[in-house]
Structure formats: C-alpha cells, structure tokens
C-alpha positions as CSV (number, residue, x, y, z in Angstrom):
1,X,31.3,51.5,150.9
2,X,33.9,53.0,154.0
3,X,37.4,53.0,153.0
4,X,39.9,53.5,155.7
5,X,42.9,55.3,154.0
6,X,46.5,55.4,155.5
7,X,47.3,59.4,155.0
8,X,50.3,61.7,156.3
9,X,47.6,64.7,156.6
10,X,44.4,64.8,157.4
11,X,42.4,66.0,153.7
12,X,41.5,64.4,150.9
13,X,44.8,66.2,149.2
14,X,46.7,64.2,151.3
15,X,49.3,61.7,150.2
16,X,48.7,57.5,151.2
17,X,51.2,57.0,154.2
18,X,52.8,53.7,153.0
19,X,52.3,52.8,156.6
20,X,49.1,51.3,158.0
21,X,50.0,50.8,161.5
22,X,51.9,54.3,162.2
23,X,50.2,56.0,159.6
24,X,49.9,59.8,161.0
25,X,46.4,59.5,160.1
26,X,43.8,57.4,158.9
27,X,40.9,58.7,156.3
28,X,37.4,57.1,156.5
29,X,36.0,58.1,153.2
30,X,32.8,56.7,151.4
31,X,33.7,56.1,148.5
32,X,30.4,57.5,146.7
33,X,30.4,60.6,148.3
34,X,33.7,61.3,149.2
35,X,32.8,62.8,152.2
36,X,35.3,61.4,154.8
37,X,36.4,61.4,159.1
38,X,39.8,61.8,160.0
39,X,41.3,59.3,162.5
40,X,44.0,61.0,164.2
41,X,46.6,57.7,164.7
42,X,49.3,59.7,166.4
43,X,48.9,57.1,169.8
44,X,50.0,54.6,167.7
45,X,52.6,56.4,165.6
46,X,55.5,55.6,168.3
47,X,54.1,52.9,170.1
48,X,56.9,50.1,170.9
49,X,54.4,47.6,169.5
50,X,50.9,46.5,168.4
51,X,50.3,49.9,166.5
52,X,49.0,47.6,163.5
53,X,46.5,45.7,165.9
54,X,45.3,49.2,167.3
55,X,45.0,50.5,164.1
56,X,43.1,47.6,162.9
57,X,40.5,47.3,165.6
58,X,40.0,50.9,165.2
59,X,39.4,51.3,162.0
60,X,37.4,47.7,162.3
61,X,35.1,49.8,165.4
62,X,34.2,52.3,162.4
63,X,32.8,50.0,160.3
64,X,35.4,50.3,157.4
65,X,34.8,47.3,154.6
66,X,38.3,48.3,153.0
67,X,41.8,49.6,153.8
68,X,44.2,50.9,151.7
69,X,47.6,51.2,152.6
70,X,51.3,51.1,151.4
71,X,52.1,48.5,154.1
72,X,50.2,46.3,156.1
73,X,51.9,43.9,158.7
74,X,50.6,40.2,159.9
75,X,49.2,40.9,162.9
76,X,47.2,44.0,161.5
77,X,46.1,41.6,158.6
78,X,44.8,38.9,160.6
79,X,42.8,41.3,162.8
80,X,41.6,43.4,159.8
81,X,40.5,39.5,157.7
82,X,38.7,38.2,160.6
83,X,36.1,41.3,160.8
84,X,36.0,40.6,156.9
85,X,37.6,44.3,156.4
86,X,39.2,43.4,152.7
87,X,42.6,44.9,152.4
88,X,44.9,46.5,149.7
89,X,48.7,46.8,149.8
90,X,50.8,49.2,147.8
91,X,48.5,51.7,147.3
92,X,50.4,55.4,146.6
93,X,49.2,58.9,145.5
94,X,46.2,61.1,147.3
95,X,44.0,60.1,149.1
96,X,41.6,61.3,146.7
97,X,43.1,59.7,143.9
98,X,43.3,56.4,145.6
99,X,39.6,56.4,146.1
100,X,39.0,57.7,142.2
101,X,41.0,54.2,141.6
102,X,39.1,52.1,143.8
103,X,35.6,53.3,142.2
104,X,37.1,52.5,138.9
105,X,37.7,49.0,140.3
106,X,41.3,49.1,139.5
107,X,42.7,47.5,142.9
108,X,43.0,43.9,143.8
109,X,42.2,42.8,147.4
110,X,45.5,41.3,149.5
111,X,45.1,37.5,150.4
112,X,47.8,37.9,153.1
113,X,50.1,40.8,154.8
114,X,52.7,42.4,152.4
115,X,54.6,43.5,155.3
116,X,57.1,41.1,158.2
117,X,56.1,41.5,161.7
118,X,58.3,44.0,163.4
119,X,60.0,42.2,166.8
C-alpha cells in the first residue's frame, strides 16, 4: 500500500505537516517496506489558491491509496475521494511513526474534509 504523508522535511524522521495542501513536502512511503519518494510541494506552498487540488492530483498521479495529513480542505477531499485515494485527518508525529500506526491499523479513514475552504 502507497501512503502519501504531509512532512515539513523530506526523511522518514520528519514530523506530519498538519497541512496537506502547503505541506513543504509530501512522503510516498509503502507502507511494508518503508522505503519512500519525496514530493517536493514547494509550488504549491504559496500558491494564492488551489494548492490542495494540485496536491491531490499529484499525489493521485503517483498512485497513492492513502493520505495522511493534519488538514485536508474540501476541494482537496473531493479530488482525493473521487480517485478512491482514502484519507486520514489529524494525523501528528514522524513520518515514520505515522506509518508504524497505520500498519497497526490504528487510524480511521475521513468520510469528508476536516478543514473549511480557504476564499
């Protein structure tokens, strides 16, 4: 399974940027091996708007089945449930940690954005 991580650095060691959209970076790991590609998100970091979208189609392009975030708005939601990417809000601690957690089956899947569109 891919999991696509919302990180502030780009290493395993890294703590889960509470933001999914303008997340510095976002972590592809598999979640067996741990082995992992970095997706440097700093286009979308101060975009004026639709850095969720562009994160979401991205990370959708990679072939990711889950995201894990702090934070993740409506629009990025939508994009990320119509591809059938599952997502989970308020995730915090390493990356490494979080993905520990998830093998454990400790997380619950979102049913709907935890975060208001930005206008």
């Amino acid at each position: 399974m891919k999991l696509a991580i919302s990180a502030r650095s780009s290493d395993l060691g890294a703590e889960v940027d509470p933001r999914f959209g303008r997340a510095a970076y976002i972590l592809l790991v598999d979640a067996d091996s741990k082995s992992f590609e970095v997706i440097d998100n700093s286009a979308n970091v101060n975009a004026f708007k639709g850095a969720g979208i562009q994160a979401a189609a991205t990370v959708c392009d990679k072939g990711a089945d889950v995201v894990l975030t702090g934070y993740c708005g409506p629009k990025a939601y939508q994009v990320l449930n119509q591809a059938s990417v599952k997502v989970v809000n308020d995730v915090t601690g390493t990356v490494e940690e979080v993905v520990d957690t998830f093998n454990a089956g400790k997380y619950t899947y979102a049913t709907e954005s935890n975060a208001e569109a930005h206008w």
